[in-house]
N, C-alpha and C positions, 0 to 999 in steps of 0.2 A: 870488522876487518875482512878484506874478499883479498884472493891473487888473484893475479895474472900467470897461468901455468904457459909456456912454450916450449917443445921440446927443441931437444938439441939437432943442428941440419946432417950432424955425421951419423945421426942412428943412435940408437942406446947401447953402451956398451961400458958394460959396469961387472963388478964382483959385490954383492951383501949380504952381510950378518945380519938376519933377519932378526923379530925380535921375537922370543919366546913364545909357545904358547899359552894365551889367554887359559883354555879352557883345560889344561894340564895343570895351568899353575894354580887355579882356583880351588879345582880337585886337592889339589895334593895339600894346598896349605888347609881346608877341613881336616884332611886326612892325618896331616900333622898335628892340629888339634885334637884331633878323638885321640891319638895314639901316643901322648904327650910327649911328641919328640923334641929331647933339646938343639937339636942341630936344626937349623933353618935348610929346606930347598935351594942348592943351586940354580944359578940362571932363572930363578923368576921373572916372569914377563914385569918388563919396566911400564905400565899402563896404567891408567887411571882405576877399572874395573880387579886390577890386583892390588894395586896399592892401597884401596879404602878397605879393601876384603883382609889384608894383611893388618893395616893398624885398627882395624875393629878388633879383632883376632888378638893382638899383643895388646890390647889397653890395660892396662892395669885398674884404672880406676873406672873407666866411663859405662856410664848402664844408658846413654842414650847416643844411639849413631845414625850417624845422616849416611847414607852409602850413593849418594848425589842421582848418577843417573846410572849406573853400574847395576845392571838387572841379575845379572848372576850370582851379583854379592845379596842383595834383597833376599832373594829364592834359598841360596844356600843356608845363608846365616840367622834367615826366620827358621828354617828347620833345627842348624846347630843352639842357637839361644833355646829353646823349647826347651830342650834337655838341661841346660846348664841352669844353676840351681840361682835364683833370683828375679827378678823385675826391672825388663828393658823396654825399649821403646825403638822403634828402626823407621827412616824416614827416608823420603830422596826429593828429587826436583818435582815439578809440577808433572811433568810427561812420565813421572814414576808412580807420582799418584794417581795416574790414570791408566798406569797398568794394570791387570787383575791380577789377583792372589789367590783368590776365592776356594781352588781348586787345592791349591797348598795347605793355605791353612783348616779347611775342613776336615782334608786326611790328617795332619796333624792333631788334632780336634779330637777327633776319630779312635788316634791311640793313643790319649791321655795326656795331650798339651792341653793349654788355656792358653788361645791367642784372641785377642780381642781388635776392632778398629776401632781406630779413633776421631775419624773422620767418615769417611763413606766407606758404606760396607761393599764388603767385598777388592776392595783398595789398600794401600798403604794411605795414608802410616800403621802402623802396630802395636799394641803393648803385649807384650809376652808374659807369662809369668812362669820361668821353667823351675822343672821340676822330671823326678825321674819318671818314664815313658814307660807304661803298658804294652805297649804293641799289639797284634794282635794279626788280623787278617781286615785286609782295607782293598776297596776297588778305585779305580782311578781312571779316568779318560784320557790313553794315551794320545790324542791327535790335536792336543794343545801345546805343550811347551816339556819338552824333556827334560829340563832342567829340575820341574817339578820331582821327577821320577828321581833323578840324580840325588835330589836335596836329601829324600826319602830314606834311601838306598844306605848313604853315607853314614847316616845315623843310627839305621835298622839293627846293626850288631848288638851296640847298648842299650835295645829296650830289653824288657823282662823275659819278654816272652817270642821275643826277634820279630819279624816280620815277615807277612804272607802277602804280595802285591798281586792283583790281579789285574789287566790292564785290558782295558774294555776299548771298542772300535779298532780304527788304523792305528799305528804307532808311527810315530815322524820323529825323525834324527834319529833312529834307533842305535848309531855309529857311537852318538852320544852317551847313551845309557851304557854301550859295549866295553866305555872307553872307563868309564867310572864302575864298571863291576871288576875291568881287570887291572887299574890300580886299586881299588880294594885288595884285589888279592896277592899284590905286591906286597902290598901291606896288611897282609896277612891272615887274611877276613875270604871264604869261601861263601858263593852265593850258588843258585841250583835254578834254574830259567827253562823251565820245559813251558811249550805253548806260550799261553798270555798270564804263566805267573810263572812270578822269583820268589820265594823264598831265600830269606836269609837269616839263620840259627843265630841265637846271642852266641859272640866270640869277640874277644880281644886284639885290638888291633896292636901291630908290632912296629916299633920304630923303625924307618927306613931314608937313608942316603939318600935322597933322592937328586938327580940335574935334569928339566925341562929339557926337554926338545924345542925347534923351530918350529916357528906358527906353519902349517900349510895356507890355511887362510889369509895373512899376509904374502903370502906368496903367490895368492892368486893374479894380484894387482901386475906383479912382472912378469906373469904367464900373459896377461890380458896386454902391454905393454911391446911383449914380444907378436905376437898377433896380430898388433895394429901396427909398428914398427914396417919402416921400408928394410931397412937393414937394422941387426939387433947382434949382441953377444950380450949372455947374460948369467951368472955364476949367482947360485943362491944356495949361501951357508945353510951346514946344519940339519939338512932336511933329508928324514930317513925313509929307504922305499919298504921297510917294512914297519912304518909308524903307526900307531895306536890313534892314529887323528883321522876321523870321518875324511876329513876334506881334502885328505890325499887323494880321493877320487879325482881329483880335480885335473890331477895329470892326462888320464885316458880321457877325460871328455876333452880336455883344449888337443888332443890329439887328433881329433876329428874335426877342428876348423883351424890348423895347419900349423900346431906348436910341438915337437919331439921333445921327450927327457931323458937326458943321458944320467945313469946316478956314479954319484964318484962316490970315492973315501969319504970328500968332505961336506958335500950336499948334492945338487942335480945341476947340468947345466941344461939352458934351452937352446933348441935350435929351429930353425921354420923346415919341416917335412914335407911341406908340398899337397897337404889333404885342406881339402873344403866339400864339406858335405853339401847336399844342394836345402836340405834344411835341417837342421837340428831339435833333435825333440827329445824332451828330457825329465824324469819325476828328479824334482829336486827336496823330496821328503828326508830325504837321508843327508841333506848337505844342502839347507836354506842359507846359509849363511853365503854360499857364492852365488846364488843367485842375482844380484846385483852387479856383480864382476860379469857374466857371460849374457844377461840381457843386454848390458851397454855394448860388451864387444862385438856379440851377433848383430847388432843393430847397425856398428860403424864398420862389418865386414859387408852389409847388405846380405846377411843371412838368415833366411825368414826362421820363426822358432816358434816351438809348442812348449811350455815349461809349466809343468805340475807341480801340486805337490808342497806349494806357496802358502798355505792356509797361516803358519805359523809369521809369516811377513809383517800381517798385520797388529800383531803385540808385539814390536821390536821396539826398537828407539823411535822408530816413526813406522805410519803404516807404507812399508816399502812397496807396496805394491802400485799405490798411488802414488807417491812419489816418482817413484819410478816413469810412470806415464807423465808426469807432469813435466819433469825437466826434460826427456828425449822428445817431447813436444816442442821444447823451445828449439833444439837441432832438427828438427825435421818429420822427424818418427812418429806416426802414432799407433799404440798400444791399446789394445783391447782387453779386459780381465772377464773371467766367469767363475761364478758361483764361490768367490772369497779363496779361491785360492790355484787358480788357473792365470797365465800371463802369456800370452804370444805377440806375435806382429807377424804381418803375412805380404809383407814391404809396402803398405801403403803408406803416403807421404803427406807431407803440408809443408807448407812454405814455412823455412825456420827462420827464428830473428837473426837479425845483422850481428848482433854484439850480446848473445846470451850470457846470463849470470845463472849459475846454477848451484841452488837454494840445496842447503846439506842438511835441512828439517832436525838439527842434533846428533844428526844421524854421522856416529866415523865411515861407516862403509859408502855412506852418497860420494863425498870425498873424495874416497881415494878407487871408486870403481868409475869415477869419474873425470879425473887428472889426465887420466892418457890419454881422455880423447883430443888433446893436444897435436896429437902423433898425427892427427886426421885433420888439424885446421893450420894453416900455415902462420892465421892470425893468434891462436891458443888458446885457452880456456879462461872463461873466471871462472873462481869455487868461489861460494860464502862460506863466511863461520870457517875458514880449514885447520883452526885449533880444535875444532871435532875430533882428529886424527890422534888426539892424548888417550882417546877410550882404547883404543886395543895397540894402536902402531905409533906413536909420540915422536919416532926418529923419522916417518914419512916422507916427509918436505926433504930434510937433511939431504936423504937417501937420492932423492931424488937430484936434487943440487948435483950430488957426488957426481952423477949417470947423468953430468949435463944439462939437465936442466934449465931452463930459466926462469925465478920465481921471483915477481916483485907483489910489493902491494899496491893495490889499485881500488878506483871507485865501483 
């Protein structure tokens, strides 16, 4: 199935209830787990990647889980299974099993898991055999995937002897790691982060109330929408300016290629402030995940860019950094990478196709960093695949309808 995206000729002008954060609700339901709370999380993100992580989480009976293409459920849940006393098996799509693990399950390995492959090493799938955890003092390569670290971290309370991280090279998404040391300590659990180690002492986690906040991350897509917009009004529920989410960043960088946030009581509104940098240059170590959002807008603002800091792109749902280049090829753009984790454009061009379709590699964020450039073609976008958009944003399309839109399906 592809659309046909075209946006609306009076501008965008909407109010929306974004949908939770992924990367809160993930957190919090482990964390719910370690700390056997009976009361479920309010506002859990409604998405694919919570939802599998949530019914692994309540199974009652099942010792083997598919977690499909949901990487953060993989990462988390190979750490929480390790400890949990039996013999499981964890699986996903094919682009899952060709994510790495390696790094995971060696530290776990390390402090007295038994995690085995079952296919290619180094890969999912997994058989686990948990049991209680050692712990210990473990080193780790922070400039691979935080999530690793996160997975670690969650767990570290309940080994015997807690855990000592020490975290070797650059560290990326470091907002990440910040965000799951201080719901840990929501919930009850104190960690100690001098330099390049955490320590965290055996301690009990405490049951805690918890309600999600709104995605920042989803919210990049209407910052990006308002930016390319002739005229724009745009009200996004939910969203706090002193939020626990990395990618709140996201506000001061679109501030500099001409997007203002007002914060109210009940989220932020956007307005166009009149700023265009003459280029933009960015480490996007701390906040890979917008990266896709501000390549495509920079590119349809005619705004040349330097963006760092990418390294982790390429173990996502797809290698975004190639993608990336491949579909702003079909519009026009072409893109340059260096050394695995560098992406600019310095506005050089090529004759783009008449009638582009742009391939969303499984990927939810090709999608939806992708949609508005609508806003820029009077004829409008295809997307492929755009039921992608179930992994983190599932209301997307909706939302988008709502704010005028017009979406059919097409060839």
């Amino acid at each position: 199935m592809n659309y046909l995206v075209k946006a609306p000729e009076t501008g965008v002008k909407t109010s929306v209830r974004l949908p939770a954060s992924k990367s809160i609700s993930n957190r919090v339901l482990i964390l719910d787990a370690l700390s056997y709370n009976p009361v479920d999380a309010q506002n859990l993100a409604d998405c694919d990647d919570t939802r599998v992580l949530y019914d692994a989480l309540h199974s009652v009976e099942g010792r083997d889980f598919d977690i499909h293409a949901a990487g953060t459920a993989m990462r988390f849940l190979t750490a929480f299974l390790s400890k949990i006393m039996g013999e499981w098996t964890i699986t996903g799509t094919e682009r899952m099993k060709n994510r790495p693990i390696k790094i995971l399950v060696d530290a776990l390995n390390a402090v007295g898991a038994r995690i085995e492959y079952m296919e290619k090493e180094g890969f999912p799938p997994l058989r686990i055999f948990g049991s209680a955890l050692q712990g210990g003092e473990i080193s780790l390569d922070g400039g691979v995937s935080s999530q690793y670290i996160s997975a670690l971290l969650m767990i570290a309370p309940t080994m015997e002897k807690g855990l000592t991280l020490r975290l070797t090279g650059r560290v990326i998404s470091k907002p990440y790691i910040l965000l799951t040391l201080q719901l840990m300590k929501q919930y009850g659990v104190e960690a100690e982060w001098k330099g390049d180690i955490i320590y965290v002492a055996p301690q009990e986690y405490v049951p805690l109330h918890y309600r999600v906040e709104s995605d920042w991350s989803a919210a990049s897509y209407w910052y990006e929408m308002m930016a390319l917009g002739r005229e724009a009004e745009i009200h996004l529920e939910g969203l706090s300016k002193n939020s626990l989410q990395g990618d709140a960043a996201g506000a001061k960088l679109f501030a500099q290629i001409g997007v203002g946030t007002t914060y109210t009581s009940e989220g932020v509104r956007l307005r166009k402030n009149g700023n265009r940098c003459k280029k933009l240059i960015y480490d996007f170590v701390n906040e890979p995940d917008l990266a896709q959002t501000f390549v495509v807008t920079c590119a349809l603002l005619d705004i040349p860019f330097h963006f760092s800091g990418l390294q982790s792109l390429k173990i996502k749902e797809t290698d975004r950094i190639e993608a990336l280049k491949n579909e702003l090829r079909k519009l026009g753009y072409l893109l340059t990478d260096k050394c695995g984790s560098i992406l600019e454009w310095n506005g050089e061009r090529c004759e783009p196709e008449t009638d582009p379709l742009i391939f969303t590699y499984e990927d939810h964020r090709m999608a939806m960093a992708f949609a508005p450039v609508s806003l820029r073609r009077s004829e409008g976008i295809r997307i492929a695949h755009p039921e992608v958009v179930s992994k983190s944003y599932p209301h997307y399309w909706a939302n988008l309808k709502d704010a005028g839109f017009d979406i059919q399906e097409c060839l």
